[in-house]
Structure formats: C-alpha cells, structure tokens
C-alpha positions as CSV (number, residue, x, y, z in Angstrom):
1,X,0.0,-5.9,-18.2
2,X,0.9,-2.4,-18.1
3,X,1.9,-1.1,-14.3
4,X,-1.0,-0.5,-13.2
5,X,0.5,-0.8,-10.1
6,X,1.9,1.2,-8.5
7,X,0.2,2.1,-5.1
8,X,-1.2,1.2,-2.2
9,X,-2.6,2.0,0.8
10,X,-3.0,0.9,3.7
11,X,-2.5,2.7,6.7
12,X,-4.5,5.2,8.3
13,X,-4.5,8.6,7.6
14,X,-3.0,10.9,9.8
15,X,-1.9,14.4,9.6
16,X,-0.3,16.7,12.5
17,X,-1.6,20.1,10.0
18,X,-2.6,20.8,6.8
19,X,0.9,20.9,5.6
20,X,2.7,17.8,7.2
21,X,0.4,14.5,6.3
22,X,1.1,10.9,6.4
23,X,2.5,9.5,3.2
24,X,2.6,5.9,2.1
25,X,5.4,5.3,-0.2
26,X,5.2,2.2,-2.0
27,X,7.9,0.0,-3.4
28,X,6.5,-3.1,-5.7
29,X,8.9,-6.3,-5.7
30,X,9.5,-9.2,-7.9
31,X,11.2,-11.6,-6.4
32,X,13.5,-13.7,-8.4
33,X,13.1,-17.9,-8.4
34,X,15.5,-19.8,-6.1
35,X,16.9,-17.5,-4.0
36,X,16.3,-16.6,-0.3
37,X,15.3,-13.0,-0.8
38,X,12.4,-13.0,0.8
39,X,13.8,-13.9,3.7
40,X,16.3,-10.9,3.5
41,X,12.9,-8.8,3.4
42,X,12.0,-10.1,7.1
43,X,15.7,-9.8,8.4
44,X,18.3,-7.9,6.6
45,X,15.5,-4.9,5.6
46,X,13.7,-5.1,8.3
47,X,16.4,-4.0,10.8
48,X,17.4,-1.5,8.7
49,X,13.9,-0.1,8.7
50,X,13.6,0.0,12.3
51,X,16.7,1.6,12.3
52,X,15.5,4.1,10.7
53,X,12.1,4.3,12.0
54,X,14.1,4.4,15.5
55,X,16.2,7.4,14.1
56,X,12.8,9.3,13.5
57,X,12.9,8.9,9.3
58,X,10.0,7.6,8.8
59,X,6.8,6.3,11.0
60,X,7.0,2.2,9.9
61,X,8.0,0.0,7.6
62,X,5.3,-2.7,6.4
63,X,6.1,-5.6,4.5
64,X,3.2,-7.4,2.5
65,X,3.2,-10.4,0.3
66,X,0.8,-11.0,-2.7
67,X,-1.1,-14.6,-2.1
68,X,-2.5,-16.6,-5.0
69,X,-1.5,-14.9,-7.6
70,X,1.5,-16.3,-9.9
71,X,1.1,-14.6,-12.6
72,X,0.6,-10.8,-11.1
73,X,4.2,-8.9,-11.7
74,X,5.3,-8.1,-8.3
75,X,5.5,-11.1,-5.4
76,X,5.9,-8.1,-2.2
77,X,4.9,-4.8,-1.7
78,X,6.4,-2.8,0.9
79,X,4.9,0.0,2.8
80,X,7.0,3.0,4.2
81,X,4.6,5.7,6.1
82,X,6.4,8.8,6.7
83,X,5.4,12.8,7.3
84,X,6.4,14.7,4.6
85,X,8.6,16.6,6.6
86,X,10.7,13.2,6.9
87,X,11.3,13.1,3.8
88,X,13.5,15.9,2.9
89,X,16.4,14.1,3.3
90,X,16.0,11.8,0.7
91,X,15.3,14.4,-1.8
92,X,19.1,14.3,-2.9
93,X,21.9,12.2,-3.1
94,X,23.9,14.1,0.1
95,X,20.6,13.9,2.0
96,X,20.4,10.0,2.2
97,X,23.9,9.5,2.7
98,X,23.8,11.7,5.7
99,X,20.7,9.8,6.6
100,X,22.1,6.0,6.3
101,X,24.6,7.2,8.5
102,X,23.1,8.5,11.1
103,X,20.9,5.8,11.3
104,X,23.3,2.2,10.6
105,X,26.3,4.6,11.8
106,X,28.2,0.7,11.5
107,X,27.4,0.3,8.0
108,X,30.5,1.5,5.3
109,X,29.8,2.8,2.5
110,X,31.9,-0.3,1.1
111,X,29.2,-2.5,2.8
112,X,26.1,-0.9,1.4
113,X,27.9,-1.7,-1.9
114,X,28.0,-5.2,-1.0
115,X,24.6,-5.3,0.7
116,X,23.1,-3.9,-2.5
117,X,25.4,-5.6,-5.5
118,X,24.3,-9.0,-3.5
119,X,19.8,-7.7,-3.5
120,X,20.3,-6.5,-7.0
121,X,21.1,-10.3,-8.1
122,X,17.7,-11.4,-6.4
123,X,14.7,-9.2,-7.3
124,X,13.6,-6.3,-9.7
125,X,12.0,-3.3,-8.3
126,X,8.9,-3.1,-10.6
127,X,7.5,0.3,-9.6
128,X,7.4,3.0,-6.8
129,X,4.5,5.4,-5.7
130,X,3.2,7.8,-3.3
131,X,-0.3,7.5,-2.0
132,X,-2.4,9.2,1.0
133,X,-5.6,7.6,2.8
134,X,-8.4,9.4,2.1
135,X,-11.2,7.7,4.2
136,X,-11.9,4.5,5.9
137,X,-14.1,2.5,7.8
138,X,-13.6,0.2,10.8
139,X,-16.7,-3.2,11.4
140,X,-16.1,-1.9,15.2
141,X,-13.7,0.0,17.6
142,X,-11.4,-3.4,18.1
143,X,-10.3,-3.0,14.6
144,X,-6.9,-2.4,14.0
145,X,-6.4,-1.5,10.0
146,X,-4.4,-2.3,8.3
147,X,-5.6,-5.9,9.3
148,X,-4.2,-9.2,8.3
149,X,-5.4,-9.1,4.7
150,X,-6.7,-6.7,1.9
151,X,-8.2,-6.9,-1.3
152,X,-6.4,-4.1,-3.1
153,X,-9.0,-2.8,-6.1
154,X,-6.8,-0.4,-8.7
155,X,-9.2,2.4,-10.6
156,X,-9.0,4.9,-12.9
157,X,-11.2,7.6,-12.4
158,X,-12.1,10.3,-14.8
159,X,-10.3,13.3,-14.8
160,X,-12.2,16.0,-13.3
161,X,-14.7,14.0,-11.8
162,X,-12.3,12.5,-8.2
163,X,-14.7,14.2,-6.1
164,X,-17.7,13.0,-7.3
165,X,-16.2,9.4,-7.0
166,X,-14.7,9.8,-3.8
167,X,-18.4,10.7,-2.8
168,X,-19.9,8.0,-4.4
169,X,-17.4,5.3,-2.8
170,X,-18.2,6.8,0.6
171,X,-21.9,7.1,0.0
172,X,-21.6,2.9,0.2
173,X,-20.3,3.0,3.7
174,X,-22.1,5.5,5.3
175,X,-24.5,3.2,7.2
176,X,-21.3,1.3,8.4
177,X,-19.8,-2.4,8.2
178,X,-21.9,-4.9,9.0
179,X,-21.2,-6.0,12.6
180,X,-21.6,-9.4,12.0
181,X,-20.0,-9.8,9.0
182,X,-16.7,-11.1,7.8
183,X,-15.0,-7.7,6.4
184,X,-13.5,-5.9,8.7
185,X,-12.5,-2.8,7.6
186,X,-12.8,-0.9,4.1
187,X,-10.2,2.1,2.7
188,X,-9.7,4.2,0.0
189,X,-6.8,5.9,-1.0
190,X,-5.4,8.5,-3.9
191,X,-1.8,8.3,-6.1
192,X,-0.4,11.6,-5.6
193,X,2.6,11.5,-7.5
194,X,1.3,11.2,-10.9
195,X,-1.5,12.6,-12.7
196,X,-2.4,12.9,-16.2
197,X,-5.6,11.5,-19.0
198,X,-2.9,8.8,-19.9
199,X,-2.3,7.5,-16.3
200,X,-3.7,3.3,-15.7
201,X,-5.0,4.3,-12.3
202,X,-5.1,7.0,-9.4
203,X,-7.5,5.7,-6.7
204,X,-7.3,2.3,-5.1
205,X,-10.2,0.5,-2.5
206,X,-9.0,-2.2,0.2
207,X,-11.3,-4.6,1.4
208,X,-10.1,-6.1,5.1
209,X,-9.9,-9.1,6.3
210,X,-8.6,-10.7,9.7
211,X,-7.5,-13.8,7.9
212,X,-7.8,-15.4,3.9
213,X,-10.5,-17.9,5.5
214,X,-12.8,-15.4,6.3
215,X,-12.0,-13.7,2.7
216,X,-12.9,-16.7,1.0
217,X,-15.8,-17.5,2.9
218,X,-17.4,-14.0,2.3
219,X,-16.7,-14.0,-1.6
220,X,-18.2,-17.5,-1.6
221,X,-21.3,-16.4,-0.4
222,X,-21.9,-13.3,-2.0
223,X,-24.8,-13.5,-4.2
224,X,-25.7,-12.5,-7.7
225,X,-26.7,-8.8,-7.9
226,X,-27.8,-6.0,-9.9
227,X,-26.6,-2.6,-9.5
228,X,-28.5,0.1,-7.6
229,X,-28.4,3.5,-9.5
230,X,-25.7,5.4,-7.5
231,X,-23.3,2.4,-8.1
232,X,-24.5,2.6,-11.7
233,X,-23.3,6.4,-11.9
234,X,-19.9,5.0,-10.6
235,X,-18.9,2.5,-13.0
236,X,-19.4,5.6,-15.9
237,X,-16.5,7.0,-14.6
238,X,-14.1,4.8,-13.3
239,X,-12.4,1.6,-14.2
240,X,-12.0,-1.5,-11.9
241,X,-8.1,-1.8,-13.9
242,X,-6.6,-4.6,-11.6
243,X,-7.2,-6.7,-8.4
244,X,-4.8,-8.4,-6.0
245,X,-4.6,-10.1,-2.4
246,X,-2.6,-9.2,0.0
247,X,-1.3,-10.9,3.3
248,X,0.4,-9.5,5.8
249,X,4.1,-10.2,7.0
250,X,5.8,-7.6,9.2
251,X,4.3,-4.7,10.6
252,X,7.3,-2.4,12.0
253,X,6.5,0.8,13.6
C-alpha cells in the first residue's frame, strides 16, 4: 500500500488574513505491539503539547486513533493546527531548540535524549503532511466539528481540474445535512505540501459522526444507488485511493 496517507483534516478553517491561515499538520503513527505507547500519546505528549499550545506555538494538539482497521499502516494520527506564522520557529534546527525551551524550560537537553531514545523503541512515524480546510458543513448550529468520529476518504484529483472538483463536492452539500439524519458534519480539505502527476492523493472528504453507533447504523441503511450525472462527472477525475475510521481521543486546545 503505497502512503497514500499522508493528511488529514479535521479542524475548521480559520484564517486571521490572507496570508496567516490555519494549518493542520499531520503526523501518521504505527504503533509497535506490546508496549504502552499509546498511552505516552495521552500523557507524556499531551502535556508537552499543551505546553506548547500554552506558550502560543501552535493552536491545539489532537490525538486520533484508527478503529477497525488492523491491517491499515498507521494505528494514530495526530493533529497539530497552527498559523503559519507559528511556525517559523521550526523551520531550523536553532528555531526549535529555542522553542522546546521556552516552552518545557525543565526539560535538558539530556532528557529529551532520553525521552526520545525511549519513543523511538515503540513506534514508527509513517508519514507527515500539511493540509488546510477548504469547506465544510455543520447538520445544525450545535455541531461542534471535528466530532467524535470521521470517515476520512483519500482522492486524487486530476491535475488541473481541483476547482472543478472542489465545486462538484460542494455542489452535493449545498442544500444542507439532513436534520434528522445520523451525519453530522461533512469536510473537505487539500495537501498543500506536495504536488505533482505522480502524487497518490491531494484532497481528502470526512464524513462526521457523534459516535461509531450512529456510523454504523447509517452505512447499514444506505441503499443501493445509481449515480446522478454531476457525481458521474466526478468519478472521471478523481480517485477514491483509500478509506479509514477515525475516533477521537484528546482534543487539546
């Protein structure tokens, strides 16, 4: 499975101008059999994120968890939205040094050593990417996206044809959610840190849910269909490359 994966989503998109907009930088995890690292996800990196989120580096940390799916090649995804403008510092070695330390001013370079040499043992980073919202869509006003779960649909969209799709996907959601259905919320975003004809994917769709009940009682019930013409004219060019489930774990902000 090539890594298609390498993006995600989920947080709504805000921007302060044209120049300083929300990114979501994504880190994929595979965490290694028999160990308690997942557990070092809620504790140990959590409080260093809200460390940082406290110091002003970045807007939240979210941790997510892939459900039902053994055989995809990450076990955690985790979610850092930041401002562009936050993330100058980490541009260079000097920068995130400076930055560790002014956030965990306790930690020693000696104990980062450790702390890492001990993570390194326990999981493989499988990929990293950069990703901005481009729309989404709420059932009602008491939503609150990203919501407890997501179904994350990677594509690969032709090049020179991402307006046209980015239409077409919004064209399906212009009437709304329905209000008494089971999804809550719908997104799309777009990879902005690679592009290229040889790229597996560079847009991605989440479908919300509040929990995996409600998920698997909507996908249960959905009937056989044809496709209308519009959705037609948007499987010609893009590719549904991968799907996954997502459930939520910590939301730090």
């Amino acid at each position: 499975m090539k890594k298609l994966f390498l993006v995600l989503f989920f947080v709504v998109g805000i921007t302060s101008n044209a120049q300083d907009k929300v990114v979501l930088r994504q880190t994929f995890i595979k965490v290694k059999p028999g160990n308690n690292y997942a557990e070092d996800l809620k504790t140990k990196f959590g409080e260093i994120a809200q460390k940082r989120i406290d110091a002003g580096y970045q807007l939240g940390w979210h941790l997510w968890e892939v459900v039902g799916n053994p055989q995809a090649p990450f076990t955690h995804i985790i979610v850092e939205p930041m401002m562009i403008s936050q993330m100058e510092k980490e541009r260079s070695r000097e920068g995130w040094l400076e930055m560790r330390k002014e956030a965990i001013p306790s930690m020693t370079d000696s104990d980062w050593t450790t702390f890492m040499d001990d993570v390194r043992d326990k999981r493989d980073i499988v990929a990293e990417a950069l990703s901005i919202t481009v729309d989404e869509v709420k059932k009602d006003e008491r939503v609150q996206l990203p919501d407890n779960i997501g179904i994350v649909n990677w594509m690969k969209v032709k090049e020179g044809k991402f307006k046209t799709y980015e239409n077409m996907e919004k064209s399906m959601y212009v009437g709304g959610l329905d209000k008494n259905g089971l999804q809550s919320g719908w997104s799309l975003g777009k990879r902005i840190d690679k592009y290229g004809t040889d790229l597996y994917w560079n847009y991605f769709t989440v479908n919300w849910f509040a929990s995996y009940t409600d998920y698997v009682k909507a996908a249960a019930n959905i009937p056989a269909w044809d496709a209308d013409k519009n959705y037609q004219n948007m499987i010609k060019i893009r590719d549904l490359r991968e799907s996954v489930i997502i459930r939520k774990v910590i939301m730090l902000e």
